[in-house]
Backbone as ProteinMPNN parsed JSONL, in Angstrom:
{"seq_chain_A": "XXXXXXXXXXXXXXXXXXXXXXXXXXXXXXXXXXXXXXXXXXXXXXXXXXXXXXXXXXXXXXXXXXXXXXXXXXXXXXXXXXXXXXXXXXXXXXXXXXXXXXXXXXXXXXXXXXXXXXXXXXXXXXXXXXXXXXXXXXX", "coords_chain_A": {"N_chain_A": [[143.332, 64.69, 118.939], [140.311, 66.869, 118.966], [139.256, 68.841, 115.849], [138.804, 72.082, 116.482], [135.459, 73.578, 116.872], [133.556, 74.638, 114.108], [131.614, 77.257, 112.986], [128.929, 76.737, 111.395], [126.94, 77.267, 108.634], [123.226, 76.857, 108.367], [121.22, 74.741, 106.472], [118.956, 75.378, 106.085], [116.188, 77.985, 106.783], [114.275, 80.008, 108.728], [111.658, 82.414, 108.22], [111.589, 84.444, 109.917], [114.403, 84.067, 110.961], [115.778, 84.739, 108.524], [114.745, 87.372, 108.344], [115.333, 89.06, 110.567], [118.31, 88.527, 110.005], [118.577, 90.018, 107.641], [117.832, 92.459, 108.72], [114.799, 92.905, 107.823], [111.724, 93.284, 107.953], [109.035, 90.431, 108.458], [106.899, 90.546, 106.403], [107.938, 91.807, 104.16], [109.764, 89.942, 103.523], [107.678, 88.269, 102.25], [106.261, 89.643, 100.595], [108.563, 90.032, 98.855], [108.374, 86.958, 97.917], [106.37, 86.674, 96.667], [106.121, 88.573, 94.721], [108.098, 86.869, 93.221], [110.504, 86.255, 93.457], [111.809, 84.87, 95.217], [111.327, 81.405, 96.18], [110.209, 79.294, 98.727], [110.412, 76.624, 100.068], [107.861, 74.475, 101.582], [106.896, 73.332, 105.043], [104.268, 72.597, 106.44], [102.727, 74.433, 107.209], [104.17, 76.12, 107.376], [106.839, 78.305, 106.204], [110.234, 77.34, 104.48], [113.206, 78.461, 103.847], [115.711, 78.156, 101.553], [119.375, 77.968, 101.121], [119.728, 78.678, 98.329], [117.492, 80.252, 98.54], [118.317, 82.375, 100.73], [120.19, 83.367, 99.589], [119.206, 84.443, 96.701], [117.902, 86.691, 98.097], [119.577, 88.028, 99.315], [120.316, 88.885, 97.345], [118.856, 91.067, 95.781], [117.958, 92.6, 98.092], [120.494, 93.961, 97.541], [120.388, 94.801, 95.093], [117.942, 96.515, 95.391], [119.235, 98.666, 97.146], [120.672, 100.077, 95.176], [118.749, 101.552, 94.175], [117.302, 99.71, 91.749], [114.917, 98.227, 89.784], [112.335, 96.158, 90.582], [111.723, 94.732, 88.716], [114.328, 94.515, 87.456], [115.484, 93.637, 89.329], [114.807, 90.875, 89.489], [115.535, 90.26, 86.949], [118.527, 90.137, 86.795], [118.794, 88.416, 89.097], [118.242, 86.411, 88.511], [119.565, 85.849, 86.086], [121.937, 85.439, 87.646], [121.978, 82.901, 88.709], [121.613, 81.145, 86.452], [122.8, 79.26, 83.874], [123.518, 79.848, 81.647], [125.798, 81.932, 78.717], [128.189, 83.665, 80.693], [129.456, 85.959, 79.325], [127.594, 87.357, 78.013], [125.459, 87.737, 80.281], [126.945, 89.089, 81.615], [127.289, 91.578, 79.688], [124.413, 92.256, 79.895], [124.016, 93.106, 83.015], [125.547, 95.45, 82.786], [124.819, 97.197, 80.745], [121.975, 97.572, 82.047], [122.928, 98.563, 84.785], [124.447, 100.9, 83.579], [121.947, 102.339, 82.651], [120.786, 102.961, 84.885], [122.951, 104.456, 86.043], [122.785, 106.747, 84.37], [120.494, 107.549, 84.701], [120.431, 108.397, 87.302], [122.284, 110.547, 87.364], [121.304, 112.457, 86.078], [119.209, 113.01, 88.11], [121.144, 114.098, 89.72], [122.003, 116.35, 88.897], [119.289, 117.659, 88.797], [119.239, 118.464, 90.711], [121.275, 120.087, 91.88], [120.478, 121.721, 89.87], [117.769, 122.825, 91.363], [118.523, 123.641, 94.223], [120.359, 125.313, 93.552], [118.553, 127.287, 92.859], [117.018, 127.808, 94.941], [119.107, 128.417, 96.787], [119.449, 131.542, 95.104], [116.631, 132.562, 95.968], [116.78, 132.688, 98.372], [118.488, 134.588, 98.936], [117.344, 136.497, 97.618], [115.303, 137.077, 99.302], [116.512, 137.353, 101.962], [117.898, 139.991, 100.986], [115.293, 141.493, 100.595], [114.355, 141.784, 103.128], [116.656, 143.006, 104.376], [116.322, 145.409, 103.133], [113.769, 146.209, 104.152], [114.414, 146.884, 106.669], [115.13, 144.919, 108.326], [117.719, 143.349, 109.19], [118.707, 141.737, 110.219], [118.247, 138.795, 109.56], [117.397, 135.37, 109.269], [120.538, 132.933, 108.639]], "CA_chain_A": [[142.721, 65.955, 119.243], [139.241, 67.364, 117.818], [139.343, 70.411, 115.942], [137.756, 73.897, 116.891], [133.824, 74.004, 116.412], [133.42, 75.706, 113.13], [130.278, 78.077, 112.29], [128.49, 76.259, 109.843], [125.262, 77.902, 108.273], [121.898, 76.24, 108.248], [120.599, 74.538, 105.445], [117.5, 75.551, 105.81], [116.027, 79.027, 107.23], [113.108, 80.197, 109.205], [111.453, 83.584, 107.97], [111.709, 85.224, 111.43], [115.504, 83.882, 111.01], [115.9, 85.823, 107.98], [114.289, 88.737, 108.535], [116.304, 88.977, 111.697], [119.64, 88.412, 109.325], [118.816, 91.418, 106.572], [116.898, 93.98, 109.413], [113.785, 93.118, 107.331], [110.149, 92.506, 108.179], [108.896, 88.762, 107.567], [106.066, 90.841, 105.612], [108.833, 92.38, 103.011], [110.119, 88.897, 102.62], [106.906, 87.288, 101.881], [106.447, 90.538, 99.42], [109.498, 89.82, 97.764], [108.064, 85.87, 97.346], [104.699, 87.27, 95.482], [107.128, 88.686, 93.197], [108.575, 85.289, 92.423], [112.118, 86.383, 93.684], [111.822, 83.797, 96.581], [111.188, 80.535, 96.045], [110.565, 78.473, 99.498], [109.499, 75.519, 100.418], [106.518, 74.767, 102.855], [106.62, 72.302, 105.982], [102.599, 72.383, 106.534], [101.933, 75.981, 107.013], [105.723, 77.422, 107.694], [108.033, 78.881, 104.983], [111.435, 77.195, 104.914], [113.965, 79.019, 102.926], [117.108, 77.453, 101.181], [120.498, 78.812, 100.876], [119.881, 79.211, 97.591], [116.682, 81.951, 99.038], [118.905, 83.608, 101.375], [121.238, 84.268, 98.444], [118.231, 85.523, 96.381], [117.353, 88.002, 99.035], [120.492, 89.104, 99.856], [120.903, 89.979, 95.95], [117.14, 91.292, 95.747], [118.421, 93.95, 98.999], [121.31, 94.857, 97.221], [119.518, 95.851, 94.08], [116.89, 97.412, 95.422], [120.089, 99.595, 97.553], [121.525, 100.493, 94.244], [117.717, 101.642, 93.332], [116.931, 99.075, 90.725], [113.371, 98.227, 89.844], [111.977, 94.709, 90.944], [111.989, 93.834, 87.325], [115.564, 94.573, 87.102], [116.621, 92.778, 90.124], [115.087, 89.649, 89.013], [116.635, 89.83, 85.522], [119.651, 89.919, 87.343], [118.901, 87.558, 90.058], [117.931, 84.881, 87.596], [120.929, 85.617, 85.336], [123.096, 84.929, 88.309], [121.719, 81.637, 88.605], [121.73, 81.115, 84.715], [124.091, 78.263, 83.271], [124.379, 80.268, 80.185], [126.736, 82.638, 78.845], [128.67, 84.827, 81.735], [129.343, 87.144, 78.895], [125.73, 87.831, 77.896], [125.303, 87.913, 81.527], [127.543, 90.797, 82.258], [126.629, 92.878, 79.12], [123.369, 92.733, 80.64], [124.398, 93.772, 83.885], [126.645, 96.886, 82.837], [123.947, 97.591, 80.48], [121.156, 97.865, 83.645], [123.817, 99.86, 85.717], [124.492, 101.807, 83.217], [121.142, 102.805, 82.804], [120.191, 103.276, 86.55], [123.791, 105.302, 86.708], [122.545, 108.221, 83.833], [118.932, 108.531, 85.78], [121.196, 108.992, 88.867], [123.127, 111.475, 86.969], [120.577, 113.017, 85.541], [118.358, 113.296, 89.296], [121.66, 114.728, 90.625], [121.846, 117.949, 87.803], [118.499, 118.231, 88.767], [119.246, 118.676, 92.376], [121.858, 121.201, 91.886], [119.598, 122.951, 89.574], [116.938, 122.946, 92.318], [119.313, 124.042, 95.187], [120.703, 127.177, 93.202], [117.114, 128.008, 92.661], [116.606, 127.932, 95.97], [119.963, 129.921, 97.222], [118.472, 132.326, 94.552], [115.361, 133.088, 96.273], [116.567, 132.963, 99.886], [119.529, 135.595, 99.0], [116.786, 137.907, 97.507], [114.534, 137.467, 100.713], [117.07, 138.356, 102.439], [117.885, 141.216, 100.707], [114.426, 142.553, 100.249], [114.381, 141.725, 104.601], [117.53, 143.802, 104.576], [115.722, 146.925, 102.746], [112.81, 146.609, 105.233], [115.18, 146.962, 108.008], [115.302, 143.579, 109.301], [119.081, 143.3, 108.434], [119.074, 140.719, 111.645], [117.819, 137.536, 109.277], [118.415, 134.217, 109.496], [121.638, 132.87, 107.214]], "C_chain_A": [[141.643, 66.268, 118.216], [139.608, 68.497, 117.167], [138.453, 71.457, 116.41], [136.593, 73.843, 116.107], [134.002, 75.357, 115.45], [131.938, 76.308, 113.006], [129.981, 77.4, 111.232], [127.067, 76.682, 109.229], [124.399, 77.168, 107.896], [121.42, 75.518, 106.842], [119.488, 74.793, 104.881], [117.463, 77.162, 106.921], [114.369, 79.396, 107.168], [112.437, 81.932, 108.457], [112.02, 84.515, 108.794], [113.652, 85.173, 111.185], [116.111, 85.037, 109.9], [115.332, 87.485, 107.966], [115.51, 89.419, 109.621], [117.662, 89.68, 110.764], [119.626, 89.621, 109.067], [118.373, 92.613, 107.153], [115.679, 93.975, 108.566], [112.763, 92.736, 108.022], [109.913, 91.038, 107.738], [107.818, 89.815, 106.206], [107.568, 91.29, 104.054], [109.627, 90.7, 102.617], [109.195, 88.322, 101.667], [106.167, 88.393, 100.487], [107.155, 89.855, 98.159], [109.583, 87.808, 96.9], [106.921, 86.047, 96.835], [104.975, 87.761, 94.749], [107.723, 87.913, 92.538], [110.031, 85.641, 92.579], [112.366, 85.645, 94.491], [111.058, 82.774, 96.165], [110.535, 79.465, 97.44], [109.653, 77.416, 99.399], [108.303, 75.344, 101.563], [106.35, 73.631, 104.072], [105.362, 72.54, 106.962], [102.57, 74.089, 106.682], [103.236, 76.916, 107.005], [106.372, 77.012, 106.384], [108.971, 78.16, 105.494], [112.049, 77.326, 103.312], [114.882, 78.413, 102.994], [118.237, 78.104, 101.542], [120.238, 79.046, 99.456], [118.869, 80.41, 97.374], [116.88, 82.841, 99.755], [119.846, 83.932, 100.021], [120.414, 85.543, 97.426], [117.887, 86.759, 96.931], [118.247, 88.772, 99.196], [120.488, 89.814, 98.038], [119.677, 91.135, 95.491], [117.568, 92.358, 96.418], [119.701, 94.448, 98.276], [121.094, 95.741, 95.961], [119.117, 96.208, 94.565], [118.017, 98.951, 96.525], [120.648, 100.186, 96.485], [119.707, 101.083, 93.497], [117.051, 100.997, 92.304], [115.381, 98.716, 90.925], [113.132, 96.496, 90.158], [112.515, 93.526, 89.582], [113.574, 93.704, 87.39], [116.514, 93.668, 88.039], [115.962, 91.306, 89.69], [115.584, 88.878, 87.981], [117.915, 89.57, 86.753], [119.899, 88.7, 88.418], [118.891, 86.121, 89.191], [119.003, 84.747, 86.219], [121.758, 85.039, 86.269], [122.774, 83.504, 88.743], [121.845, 80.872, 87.039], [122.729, 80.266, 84.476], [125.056, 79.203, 81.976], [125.358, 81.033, 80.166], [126.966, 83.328, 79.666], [128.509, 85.837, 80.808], [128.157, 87.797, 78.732], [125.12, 88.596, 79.128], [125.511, 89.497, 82.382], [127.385, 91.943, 81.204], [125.457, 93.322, 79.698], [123.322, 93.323, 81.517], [124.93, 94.546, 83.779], [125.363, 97.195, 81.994], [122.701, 98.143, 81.621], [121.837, 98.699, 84.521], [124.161, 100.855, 84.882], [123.209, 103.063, 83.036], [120.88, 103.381, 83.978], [121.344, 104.654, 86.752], [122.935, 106.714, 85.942], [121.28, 108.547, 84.451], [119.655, 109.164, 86.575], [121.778, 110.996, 88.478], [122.127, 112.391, 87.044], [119.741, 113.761, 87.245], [119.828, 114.189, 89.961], [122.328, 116.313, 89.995], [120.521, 118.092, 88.343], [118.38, 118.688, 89.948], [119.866, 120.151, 92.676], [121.153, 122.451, 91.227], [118.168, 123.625, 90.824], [117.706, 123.981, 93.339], [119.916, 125.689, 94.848], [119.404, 127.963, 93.198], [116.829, 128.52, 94.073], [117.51, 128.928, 97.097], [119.775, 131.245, 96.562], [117.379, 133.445, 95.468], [115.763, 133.46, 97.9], [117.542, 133.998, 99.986], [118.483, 136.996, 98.318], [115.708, 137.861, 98.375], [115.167, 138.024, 101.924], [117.158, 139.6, 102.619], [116.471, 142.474, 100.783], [114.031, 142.782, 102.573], [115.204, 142.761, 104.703], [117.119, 144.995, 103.965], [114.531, 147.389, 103.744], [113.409, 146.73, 106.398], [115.4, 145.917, 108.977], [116.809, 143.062, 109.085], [119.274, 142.133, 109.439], [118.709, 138.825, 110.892], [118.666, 136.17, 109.123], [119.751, 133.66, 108.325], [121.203, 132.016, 106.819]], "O_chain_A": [[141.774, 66.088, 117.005], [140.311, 69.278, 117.809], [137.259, 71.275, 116.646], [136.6, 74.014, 114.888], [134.357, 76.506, 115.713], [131.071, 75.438, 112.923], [130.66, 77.418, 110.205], [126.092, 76.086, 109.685], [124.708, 76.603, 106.847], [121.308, 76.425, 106.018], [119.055, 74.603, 103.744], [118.401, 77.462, 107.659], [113.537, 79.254, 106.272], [113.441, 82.608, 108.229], [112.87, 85.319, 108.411], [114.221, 86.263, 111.244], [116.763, 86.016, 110.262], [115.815, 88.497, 107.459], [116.408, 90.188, 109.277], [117.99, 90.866, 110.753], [120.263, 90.447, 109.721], [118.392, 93.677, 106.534], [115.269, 95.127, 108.423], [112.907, 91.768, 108.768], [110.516, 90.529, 106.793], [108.179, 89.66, 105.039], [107.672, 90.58, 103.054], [109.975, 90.431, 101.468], [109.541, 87.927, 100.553], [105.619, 87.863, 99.52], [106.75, 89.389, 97.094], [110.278, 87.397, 95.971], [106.494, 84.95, 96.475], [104.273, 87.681, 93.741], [107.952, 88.092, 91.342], [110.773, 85.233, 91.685], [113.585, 85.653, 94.663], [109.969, 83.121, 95.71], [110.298, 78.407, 96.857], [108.548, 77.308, 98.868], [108.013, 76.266, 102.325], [105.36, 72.936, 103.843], [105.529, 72.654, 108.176], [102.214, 74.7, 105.674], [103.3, 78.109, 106.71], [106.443, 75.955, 105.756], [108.989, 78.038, 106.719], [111.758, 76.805, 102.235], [115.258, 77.96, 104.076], [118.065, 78.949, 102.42], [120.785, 80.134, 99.274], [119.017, 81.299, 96.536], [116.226, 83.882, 99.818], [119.989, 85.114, 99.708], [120.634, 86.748, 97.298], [117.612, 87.758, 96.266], [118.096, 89.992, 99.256], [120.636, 90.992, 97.713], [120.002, 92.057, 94.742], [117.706, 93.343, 95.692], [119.923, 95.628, 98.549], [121.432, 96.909, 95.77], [119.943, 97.074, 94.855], [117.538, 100.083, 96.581], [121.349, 101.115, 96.886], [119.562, 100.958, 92.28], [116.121, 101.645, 91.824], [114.752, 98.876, 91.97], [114.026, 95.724, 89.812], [113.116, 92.463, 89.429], [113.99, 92.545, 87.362], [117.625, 93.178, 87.84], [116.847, 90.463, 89.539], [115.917, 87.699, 87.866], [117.871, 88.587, 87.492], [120.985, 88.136, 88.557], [119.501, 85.067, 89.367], [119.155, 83.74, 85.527], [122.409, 84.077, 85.861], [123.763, 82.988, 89.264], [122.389, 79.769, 87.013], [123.778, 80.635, 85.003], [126.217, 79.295, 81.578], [126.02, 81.147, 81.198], [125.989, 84.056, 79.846], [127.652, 86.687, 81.053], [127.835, 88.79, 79.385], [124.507, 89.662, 79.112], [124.943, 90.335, 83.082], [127.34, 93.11, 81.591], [125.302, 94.501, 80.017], [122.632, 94.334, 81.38], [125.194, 94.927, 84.92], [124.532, 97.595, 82.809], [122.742, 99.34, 81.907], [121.199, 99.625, 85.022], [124.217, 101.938, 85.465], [123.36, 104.273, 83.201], [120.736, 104.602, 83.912], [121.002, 105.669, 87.357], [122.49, 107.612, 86.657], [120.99, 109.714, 84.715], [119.626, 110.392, 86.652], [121.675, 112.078, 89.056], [122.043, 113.125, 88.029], [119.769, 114.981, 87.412], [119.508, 115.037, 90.795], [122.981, 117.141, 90.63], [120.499, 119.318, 88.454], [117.384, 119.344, 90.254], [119.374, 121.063, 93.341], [121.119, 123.619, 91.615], [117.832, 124.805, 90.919], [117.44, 125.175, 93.202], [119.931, 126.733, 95.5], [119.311, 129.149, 93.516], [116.409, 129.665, 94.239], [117.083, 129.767, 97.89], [119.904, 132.208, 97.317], [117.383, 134.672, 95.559], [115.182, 134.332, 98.547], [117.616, 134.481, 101.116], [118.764, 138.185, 98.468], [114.971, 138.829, 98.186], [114.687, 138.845, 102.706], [116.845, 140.301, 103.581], [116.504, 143.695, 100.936], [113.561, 143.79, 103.101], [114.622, 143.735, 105.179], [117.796, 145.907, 104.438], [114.323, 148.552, 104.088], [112.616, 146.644, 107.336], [115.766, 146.026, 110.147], [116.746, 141.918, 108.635], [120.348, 141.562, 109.249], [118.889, 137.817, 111.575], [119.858, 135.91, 108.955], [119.746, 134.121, 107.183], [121.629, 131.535, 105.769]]}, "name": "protein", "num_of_chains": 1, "seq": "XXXXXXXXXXXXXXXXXXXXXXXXXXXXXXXXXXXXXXXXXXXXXXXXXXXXXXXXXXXXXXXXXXXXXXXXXXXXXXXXXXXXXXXXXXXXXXXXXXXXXXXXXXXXXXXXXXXXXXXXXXXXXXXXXXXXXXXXXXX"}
């Protein structure tokens, strides 16, 4: 008896193929290879991407989902390829998230400060609505 046809993934990959994969544009791939985060090879005028440039990409989209800056995802992308120390590796990486987390922090005090400002102003338009007799305003 044979066994059951397994899924086996490509060795190679078309742009159009990836793009497809991540919901991206081919243009945002071929972006993210003018940044030198993509590597491919060239069979006369067509891109053919590795597995080791879909891995790039996928790590490339997940930084840039966690906000990181280009620079930051290719430190990281090119550490995770890196022979050298893991440890080094991952100070670096908690270092970089740590950073990215206190902006975060920081943008999300500034949100709340915004937002009170703004319940502020629309509770004394109200009110000054509610002295002109418009007591009917929106909430």
């Amino acid at each position: 008896m044979t066994s059951p046809a397994r899924d086996v993934a490509p060795a190679t990959y078309t742009i159009s193929e990836l793009a497809a994969e991540f919901d991206i544009t081919p243009r945002a791939i071929r972006f993210y290879e003018d940044m030198g985060l993509l590597d491919p090879a060239r069979d006369g005028r067509n891109r053919v991407y590795s597995v080791r440039d879909r891995t790039r990409l996928k790590l490339t989209l997940r930084g840039k989902r966690l906000g990181l800056s280009l620079q930051e995802i290719r430190q990281l992308v090119d550490m995770y390829e890196s022979p050298s120390d893991t440890v080094q590796q991952l100070t670096a990486f908690l270092a970089i998230l740590q950073t990215h987390r206190d902006q975060l922090t920081q943008q999300l005090e500034d949100i709340r400060v915004t937002l009170e400002e703004i319940e502020q102003h629309e509770d004394r338009a109200r009110a000054l609505l509610a002295e002109a007799g418009h007591g009917d305003a929106a909430p």
